[in-house]
C-alpha positions as CSV (number, residue, x, y, z in Angstrom):
1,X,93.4,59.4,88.5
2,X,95.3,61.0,85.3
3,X,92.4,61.0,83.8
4,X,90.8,63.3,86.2
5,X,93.9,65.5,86.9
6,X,94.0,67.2,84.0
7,X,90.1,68.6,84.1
8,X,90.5,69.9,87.5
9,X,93.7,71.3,86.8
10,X,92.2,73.0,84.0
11,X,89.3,74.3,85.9
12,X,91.6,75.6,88.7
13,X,93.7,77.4,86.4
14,X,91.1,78.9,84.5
15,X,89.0,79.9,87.8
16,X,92.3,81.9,88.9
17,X,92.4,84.0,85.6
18,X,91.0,87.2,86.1
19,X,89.4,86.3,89.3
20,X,89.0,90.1,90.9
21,X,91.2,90.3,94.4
22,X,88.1,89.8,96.7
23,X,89.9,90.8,99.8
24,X,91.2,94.2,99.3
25,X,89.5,97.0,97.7
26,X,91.7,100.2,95.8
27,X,89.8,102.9,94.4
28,X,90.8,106.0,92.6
29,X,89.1,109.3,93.0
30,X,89.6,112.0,90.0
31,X,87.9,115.2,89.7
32,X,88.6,117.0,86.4
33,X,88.1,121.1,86.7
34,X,88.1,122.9,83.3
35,X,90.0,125.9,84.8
36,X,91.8,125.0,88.6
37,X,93.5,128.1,90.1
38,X,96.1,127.0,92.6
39,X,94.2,127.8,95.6
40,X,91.1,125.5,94.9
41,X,90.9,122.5,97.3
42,X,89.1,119.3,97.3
43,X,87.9,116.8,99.3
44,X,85.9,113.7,99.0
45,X,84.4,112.2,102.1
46,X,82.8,109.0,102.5
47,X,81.5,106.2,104.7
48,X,83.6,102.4,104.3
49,X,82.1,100.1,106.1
50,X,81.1,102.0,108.6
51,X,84.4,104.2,108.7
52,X,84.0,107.5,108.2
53,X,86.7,108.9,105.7
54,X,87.8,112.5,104.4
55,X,90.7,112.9,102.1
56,X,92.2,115.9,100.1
57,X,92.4,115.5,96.2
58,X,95.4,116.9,95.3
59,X,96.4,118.5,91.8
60,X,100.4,117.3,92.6
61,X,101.6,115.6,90.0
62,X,102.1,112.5,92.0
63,X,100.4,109.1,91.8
64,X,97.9,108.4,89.1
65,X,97.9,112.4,88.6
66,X,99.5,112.7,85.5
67,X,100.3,116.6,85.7
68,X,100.7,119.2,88.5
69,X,98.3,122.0,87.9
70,X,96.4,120.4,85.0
71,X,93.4,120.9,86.7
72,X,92.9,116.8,87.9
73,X,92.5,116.2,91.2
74,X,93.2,112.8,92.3
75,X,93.4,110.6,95.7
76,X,92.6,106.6,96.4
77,X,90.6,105.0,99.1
78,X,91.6,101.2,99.6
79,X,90.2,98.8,102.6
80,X,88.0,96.3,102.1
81,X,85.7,95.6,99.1
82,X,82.2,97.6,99.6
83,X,79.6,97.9,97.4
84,X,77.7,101.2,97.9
85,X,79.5,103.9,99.1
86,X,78.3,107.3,100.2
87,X,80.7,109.8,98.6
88,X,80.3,113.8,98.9
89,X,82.7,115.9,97.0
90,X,83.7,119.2,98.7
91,X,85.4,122.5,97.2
92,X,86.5,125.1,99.4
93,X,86.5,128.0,98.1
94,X,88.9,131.2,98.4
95,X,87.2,132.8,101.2
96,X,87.6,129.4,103.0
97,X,83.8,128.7,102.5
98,X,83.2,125.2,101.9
99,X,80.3,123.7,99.5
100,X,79.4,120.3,98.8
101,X,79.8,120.1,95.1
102,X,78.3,116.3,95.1
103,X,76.7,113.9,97.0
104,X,75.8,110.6,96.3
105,X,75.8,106.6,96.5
106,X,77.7,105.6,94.3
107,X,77.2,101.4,93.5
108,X,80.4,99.4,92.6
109,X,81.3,96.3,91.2
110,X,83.9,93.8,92.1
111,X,85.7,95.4,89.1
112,X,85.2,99.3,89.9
113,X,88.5,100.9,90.1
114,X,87.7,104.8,89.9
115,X,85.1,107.0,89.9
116,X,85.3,110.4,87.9
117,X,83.6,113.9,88.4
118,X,83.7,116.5,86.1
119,X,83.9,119.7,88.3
120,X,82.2,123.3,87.0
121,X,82.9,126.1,89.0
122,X,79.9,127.9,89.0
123,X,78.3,129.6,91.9
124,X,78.2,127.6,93.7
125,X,80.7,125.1,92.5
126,X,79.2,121.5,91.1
127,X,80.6,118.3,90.3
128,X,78.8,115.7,87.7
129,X,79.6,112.0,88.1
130,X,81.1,110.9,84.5
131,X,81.8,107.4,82.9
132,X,85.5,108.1,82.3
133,X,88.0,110.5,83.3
134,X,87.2,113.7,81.1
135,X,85.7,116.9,81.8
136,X,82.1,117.5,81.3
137,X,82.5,119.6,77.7
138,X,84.8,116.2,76.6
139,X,82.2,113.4,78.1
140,X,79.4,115.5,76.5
141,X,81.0,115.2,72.8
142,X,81.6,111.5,73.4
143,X,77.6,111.1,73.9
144,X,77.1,113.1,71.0
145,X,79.5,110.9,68.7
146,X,77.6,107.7,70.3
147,X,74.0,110.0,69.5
148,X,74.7,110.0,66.3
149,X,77.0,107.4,65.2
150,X,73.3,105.5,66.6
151,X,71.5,107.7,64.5
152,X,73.3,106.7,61.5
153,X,72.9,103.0,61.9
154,X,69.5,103.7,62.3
155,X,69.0,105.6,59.1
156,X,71.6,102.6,57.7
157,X,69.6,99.6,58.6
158,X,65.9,101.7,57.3
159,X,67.4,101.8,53.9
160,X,68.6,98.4,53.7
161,X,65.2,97.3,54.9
162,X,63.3,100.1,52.4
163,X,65.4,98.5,49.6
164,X,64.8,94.9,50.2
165,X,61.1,96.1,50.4
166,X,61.1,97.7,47.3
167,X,62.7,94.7,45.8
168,X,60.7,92.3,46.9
169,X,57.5,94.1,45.2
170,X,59.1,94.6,41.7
């Protein structure tokens, strides 16, 4: 009995580490805008589990945004955990006109906490699904860093291997 107490108390305890929260689902929404004016609003909508849902990002200060007026837009959506979810971003603009910046499925994992958009404000506005919470100019230096950094490996390994060739013949 002892003998079989301490595996299975071992496998219990390590099962229970880590072990995502399968019954209840939070998850952040953040839109980053390079240049917010005070009268922007958006909105994300989306379908949980058959619910329809429409929330208003806000730029408060409160919650997970760090800043009022700082040009981050945040809300969260919690129920239960979903895997695909239909999400459409919407700005309305200053002569009340609403436009759907983005629209997509958008696939999660049981350890998906956010999802990001950089916002542009073009005409008409639209919003890009990034990796991590940064604006479009900041995710687009981050994949030129990784570009090259890559690059440089590259070029890195070909001399090793060019060397050991050349050593090899002589």
């Amino acid at each position: 009995m002892v003998k079989l107490l301490g595996p299975a108390l071992c496998v219990a305890s390590l099962s229970a580490c880590g072990r995502p929260d399968v019954t209840h689902q939070v998850l952040q929404l953040e839109v980053h805008a390079l240049s917010a004016s005070t009268t922007l609003v958006v909105e994300a909508e989306c379908t949980w589990l058959g619910e329809e849902r429409r929330t208003r990002l806000r730029d408060d200060g409160e919650g997970a945004d760090e800043a009022a007026g700082d040009g981050v837009f945040s809300a969260a959506w919690a129920g239960a955990p979903v895997r695909m979810l239909p999400v459409r971003v919407l700005v309305t603009r200053q002569d009340g006109e609403e436009i759907e910046a983005y629209a997509g499925i958008e696939i999660l994992s049981l350890d998906d906490h956010a999802l990001h958009w950089s916002l542009e404000l073009d005409d008409p506005p639209r919003a890009r699904r990034v990796p991590v919470a940064a604006s479009t100019r900041q995710v687009a230096w981050l994949e030129l860093r990784q570009v090259g950094g890559s690059l440089l490996w590259a070029m890195g390994v070909m001399g090793v291997v060019g060397w050991l060739v050349r050593r090899s013949r002589s």
